[in-house]
LUMVEXKOL-515647 format. One record per residue (C-alpha): residue in one letter; x, y, z; chain; residue number from 1. Coordinates in Angstrom, 2 decimals, decimal comma. Last residue first. Layout:
REM LUMVEXKOL-515647
pt residuo A u X v Y w Z cadena A num NUM
...
//
This chain:
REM LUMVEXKOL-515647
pt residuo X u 158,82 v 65,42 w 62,26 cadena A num 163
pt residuo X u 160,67 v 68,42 w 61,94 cadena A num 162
pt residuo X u 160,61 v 69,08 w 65,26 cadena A num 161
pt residuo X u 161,80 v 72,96 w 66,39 cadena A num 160
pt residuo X u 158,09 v 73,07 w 68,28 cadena A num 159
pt residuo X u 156,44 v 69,45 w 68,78 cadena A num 158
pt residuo X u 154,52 v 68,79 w 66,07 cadena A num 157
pt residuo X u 150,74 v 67,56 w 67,56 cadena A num 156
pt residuo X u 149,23 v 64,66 w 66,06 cadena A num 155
pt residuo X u 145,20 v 64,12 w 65,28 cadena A num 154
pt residuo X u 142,08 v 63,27 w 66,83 cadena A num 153
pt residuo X u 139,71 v 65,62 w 65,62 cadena A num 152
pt residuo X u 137,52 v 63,46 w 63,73 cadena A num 151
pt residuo X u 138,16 v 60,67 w 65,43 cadena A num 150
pt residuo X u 134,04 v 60,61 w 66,55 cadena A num 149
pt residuo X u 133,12 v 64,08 w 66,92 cadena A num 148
pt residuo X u 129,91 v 64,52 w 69,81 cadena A num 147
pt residuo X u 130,38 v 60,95 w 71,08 cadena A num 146
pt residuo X u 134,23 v 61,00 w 70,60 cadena A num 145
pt residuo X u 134,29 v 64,21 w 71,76 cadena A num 144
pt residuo X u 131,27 v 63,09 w 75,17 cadena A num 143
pt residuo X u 133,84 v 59,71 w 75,69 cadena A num 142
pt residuo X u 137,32 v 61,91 w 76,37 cadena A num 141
pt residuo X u 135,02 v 64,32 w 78,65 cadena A num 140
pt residuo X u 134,22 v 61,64 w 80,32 cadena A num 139
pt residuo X u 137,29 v 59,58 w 80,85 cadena A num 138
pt residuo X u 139,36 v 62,49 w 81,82 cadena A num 137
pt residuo X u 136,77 v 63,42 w 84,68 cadena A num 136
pt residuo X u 136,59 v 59,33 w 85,39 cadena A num 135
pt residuo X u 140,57 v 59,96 w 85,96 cadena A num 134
pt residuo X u 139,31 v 62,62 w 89,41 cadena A num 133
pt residuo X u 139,48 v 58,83 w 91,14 cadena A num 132
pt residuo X u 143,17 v 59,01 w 91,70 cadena A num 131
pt residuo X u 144,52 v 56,34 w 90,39 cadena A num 130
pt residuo X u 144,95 v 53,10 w 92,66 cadena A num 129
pt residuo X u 147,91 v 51,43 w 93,01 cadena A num 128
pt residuo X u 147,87 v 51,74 w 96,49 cadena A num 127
pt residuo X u 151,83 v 53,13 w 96,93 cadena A num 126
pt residuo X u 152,30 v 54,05 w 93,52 cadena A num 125
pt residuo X u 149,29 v 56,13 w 93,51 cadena A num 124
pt residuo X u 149,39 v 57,87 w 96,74 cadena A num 123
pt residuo X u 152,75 v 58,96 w 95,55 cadena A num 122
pt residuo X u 151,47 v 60,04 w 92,35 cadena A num 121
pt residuo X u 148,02 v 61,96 w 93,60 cadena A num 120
pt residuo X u 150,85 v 64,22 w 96,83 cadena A num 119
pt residuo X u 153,19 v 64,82 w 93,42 cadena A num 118
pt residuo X u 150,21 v 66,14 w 91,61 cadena A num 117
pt residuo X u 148,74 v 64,65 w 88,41 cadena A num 116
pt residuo X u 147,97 v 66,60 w 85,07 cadena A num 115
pt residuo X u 150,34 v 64,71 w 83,01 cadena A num 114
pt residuo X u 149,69 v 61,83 w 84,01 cadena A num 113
pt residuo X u 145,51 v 62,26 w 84,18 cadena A num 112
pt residuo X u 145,91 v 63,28 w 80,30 cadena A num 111
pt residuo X u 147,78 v 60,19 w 80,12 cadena A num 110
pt residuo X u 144,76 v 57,82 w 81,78 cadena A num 109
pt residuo X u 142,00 v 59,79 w 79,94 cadena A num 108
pt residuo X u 143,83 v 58,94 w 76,20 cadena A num 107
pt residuo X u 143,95 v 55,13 w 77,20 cadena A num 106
pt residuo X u 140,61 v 55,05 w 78,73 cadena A num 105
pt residuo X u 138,84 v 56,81 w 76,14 cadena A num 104
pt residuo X u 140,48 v 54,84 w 73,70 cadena A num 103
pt residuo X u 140,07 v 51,30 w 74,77 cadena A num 102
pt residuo X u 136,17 v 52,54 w 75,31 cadena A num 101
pt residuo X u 136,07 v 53,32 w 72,10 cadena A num 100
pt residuo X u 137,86 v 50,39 w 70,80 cadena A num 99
pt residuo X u 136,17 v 47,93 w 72,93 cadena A num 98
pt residuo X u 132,29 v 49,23 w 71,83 cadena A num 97
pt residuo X u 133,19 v 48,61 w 68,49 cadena A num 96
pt residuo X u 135,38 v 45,66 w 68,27 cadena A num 95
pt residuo X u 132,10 v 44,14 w 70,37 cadena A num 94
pt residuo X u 129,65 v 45,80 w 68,28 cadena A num 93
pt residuo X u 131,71 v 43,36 w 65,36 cadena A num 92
pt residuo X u 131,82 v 40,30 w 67,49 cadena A num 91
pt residuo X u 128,43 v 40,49 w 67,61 cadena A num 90
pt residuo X u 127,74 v 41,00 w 64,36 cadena A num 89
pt residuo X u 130,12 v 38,40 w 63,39 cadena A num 88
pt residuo X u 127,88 v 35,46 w 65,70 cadena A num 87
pt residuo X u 124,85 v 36,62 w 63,26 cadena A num 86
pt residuo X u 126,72 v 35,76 w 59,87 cadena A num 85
pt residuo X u 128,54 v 32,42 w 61,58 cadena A num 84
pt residuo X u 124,68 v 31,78 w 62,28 cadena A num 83
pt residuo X u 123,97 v 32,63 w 58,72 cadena A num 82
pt residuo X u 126,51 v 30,62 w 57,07 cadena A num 81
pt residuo X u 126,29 v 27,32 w 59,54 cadena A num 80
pt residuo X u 128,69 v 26,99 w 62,15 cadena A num 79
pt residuo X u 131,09 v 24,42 w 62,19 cadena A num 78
pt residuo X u 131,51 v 20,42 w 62,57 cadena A num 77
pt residuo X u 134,89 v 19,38 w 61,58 cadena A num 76
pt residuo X u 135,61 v 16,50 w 59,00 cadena A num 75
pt residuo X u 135,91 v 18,21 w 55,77 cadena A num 74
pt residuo X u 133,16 v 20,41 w 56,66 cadena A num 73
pt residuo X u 129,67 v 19,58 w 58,56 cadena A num 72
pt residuo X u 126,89 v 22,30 w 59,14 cadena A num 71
pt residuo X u 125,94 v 23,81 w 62,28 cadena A num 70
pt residuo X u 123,34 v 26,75 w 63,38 cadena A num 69
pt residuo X u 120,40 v 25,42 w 61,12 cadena A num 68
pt residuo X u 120,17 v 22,11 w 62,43 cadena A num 67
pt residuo X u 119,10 v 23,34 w 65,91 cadena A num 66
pt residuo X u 116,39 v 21,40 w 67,29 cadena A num 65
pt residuo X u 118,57 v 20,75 w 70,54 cadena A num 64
pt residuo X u 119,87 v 16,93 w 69,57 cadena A num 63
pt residuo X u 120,40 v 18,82 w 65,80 cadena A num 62
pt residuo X u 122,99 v 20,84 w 67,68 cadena A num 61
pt residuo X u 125,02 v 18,79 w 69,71 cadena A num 60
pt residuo X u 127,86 v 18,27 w 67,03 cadena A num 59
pt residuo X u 128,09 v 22,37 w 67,92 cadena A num 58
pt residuo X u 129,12 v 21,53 w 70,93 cadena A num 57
pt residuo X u 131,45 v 18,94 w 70,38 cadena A num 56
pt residuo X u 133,17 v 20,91 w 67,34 cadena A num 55
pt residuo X u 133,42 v 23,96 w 69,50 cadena A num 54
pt residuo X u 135,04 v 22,05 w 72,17 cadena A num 53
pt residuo X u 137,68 v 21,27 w 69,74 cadena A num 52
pt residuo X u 137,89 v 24,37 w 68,17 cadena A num 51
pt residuo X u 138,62 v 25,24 w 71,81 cadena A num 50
pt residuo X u 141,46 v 22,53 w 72,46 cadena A num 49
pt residuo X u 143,09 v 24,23 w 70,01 cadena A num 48
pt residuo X u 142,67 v 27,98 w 71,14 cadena A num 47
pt residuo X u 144,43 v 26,81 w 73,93 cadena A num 46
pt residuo X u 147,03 v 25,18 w 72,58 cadena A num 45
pt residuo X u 147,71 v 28,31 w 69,96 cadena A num 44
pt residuo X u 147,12 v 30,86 w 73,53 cadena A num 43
pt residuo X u 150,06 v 28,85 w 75,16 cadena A num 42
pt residuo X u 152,12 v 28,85 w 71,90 cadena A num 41
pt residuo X u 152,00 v 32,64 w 71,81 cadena A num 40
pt residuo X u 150,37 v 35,66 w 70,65 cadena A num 39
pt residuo X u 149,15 v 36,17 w 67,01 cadena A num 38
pt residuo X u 147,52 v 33,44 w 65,74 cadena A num 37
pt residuo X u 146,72 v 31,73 w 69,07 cadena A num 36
pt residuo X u 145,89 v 35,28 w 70,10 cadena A num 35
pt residuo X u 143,36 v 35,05 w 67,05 cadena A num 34
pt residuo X u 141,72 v 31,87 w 67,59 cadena A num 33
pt residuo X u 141,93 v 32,07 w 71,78 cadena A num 32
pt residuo X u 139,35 v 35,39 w 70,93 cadena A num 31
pt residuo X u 137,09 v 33,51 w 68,25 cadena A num 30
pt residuo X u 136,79 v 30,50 w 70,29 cadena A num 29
pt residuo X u 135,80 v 32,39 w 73,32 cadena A num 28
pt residuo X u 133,22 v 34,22 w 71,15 cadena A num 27
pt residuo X u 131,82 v 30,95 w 69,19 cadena A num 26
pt residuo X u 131,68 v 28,95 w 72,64 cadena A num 25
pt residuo X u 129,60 v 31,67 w 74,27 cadena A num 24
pt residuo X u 127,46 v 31,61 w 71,63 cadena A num 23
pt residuo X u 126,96 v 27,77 w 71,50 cadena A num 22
pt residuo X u 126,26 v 28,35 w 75,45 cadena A num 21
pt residuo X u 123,87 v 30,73 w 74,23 cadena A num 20
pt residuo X u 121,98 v 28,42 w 72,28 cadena A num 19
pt residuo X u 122,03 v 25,39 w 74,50 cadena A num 18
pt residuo X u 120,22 v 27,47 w 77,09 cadena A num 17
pt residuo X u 117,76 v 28,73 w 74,80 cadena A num 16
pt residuo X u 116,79 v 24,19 w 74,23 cadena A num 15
pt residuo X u 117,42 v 23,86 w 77,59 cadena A num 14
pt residuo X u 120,36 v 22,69 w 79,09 cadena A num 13
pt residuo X u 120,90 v 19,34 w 81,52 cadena A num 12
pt residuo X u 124,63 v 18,73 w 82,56 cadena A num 11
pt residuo X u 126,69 v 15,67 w 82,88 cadena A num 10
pt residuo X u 130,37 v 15,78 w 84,20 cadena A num 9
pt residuo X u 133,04 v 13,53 w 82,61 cadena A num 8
pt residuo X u 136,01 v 13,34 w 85,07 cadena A num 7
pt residuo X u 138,92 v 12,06 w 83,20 cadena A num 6
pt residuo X u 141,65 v 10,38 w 84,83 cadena A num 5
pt residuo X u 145,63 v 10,62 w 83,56 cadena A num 4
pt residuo X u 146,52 v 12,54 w 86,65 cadena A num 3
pt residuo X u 144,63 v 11,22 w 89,79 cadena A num 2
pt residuo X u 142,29 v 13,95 w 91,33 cadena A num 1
//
């Protein structure tokens, strides 16, 4: 393909198809809207042409029967109240879910470290692999927070420290 040419491409949804492809748009415009905040200029263009594609999409949404998701503001189309409402529950058993399992996997992989043998680190840096005993750490890091939550997470002084 030519630089400079578009290729449009036509696709047929249905009506519940439509829906979660709005979805789908919402998420990935939520996650390039906050590393475009945060991360780099890359992620900002990125997350730029999104809202873009968010508007288009979501301009589609009285051509599917769905009025109610998508309501027009100075200019851009976005979603409507409730469906922004709906699309943050989501994203908040998402935060959820990632953060446990962020944690788990974090505090499993140093516990693994520190409990590896020469013959496991070896093997490790030549396959890259971890040993596959680090789903032992995993579990029993995912049945205390199950069982205790944070609870009894905490930081351990190290002896003589002061800190």
């Amino acid at each position: 393909m030519k630089l400079g040419i578009t290729k449009i491409m036509e696709i047929q949804l249905t009506k519940e198809q439509y829906k979660m492809l709005v979805k789908a748009v919402m998420v990935g415009e939520s996650v390039y809207g906050i590393l475009g905040d945060s991360v780099s200029e890359e992620y900002k263009k990125e997350s730029d042409e999104m809202e873009k594609l968010s508007d288009y999409i979501l301009g589609l949404a009285k051509d599917f029967g769905y009025e109610e998701l998508a309501v027009e503001y100075r200019g851009h189309i976005i979603p409507s109240d409730a469906f922004s409402e709906e699309m943050q529950l989501v994203t908040d058993d998402y935060d959820d879910e990632t953060f446990w399992h962020e944690l788990e996997t974090r505090l499993g992989k140093r516990d693994l470290e520190r409990d590896m043998t020469e013959e496991e680190r070896k093997e490790t840096d030549k396959t890259g692999w971890l040993p596959g005993r680090v789903h032992d750490f995993y579990e029993k890091w995912g049945k205390e927070f199950e069982e205790h939550g944070v609870e009894r997470l905490g930081i351990k002084k190290k002896e003589g420290n002061q800190n």
